[in-house]
N, C-alpha and C positions, 0 to 999 in steps of 0.2 A: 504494500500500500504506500501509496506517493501522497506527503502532505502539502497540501494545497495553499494553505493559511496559513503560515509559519508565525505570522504574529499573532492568530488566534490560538495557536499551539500553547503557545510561549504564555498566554495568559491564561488557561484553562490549568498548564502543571504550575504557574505560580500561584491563582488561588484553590488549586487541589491541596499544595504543600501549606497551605497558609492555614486548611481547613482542619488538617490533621496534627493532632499534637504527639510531641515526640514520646516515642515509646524507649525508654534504653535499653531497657529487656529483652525486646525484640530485636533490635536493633546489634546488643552485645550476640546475641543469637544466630544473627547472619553472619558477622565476623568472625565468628566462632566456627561454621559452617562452610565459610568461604576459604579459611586457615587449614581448614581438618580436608578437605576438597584440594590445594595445593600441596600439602605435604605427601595425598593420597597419587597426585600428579609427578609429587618427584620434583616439586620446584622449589620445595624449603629444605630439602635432604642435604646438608652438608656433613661432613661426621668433622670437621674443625671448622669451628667458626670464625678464624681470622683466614680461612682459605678467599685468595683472591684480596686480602686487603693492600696489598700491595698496589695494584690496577686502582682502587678506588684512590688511596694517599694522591698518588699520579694527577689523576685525572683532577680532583679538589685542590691540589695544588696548581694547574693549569688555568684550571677557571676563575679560581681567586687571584691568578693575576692579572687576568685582563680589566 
């Protein structure tokens, strides 16, 4: 489906979000779900956690210079 009204879009999910109050329960719930769902993927699997920190030092140090 191809949206048509993009600015009608854009105001129906702003007062949908306005309409509903935050749940954090729910909310901690899908984080939860979405974490258990990436390590089930193989994408939080490290067995050393400073594996690759070398590449990241690199790269924040590049950035922070410019």
């Amino acid at each position: 489906m191809m949206v048509k009204n993009a600015a009608a879009l854009q105001r129906f999910e702003t007062e949908f979000v306005r309409g509903e109050p935050a749940d954090f329960g729910r909310n901690l719930a899908i984080v939860e779900a979405l974490a258990q769902e990436a390590e089930t993927l193989g994408v939080f699997r490290r067995q050393d956690p400073l594996e690759g920190i070398e590449t990241i030092v690199r790269v924040a140090r590049a950035v922070n210079r410019v």
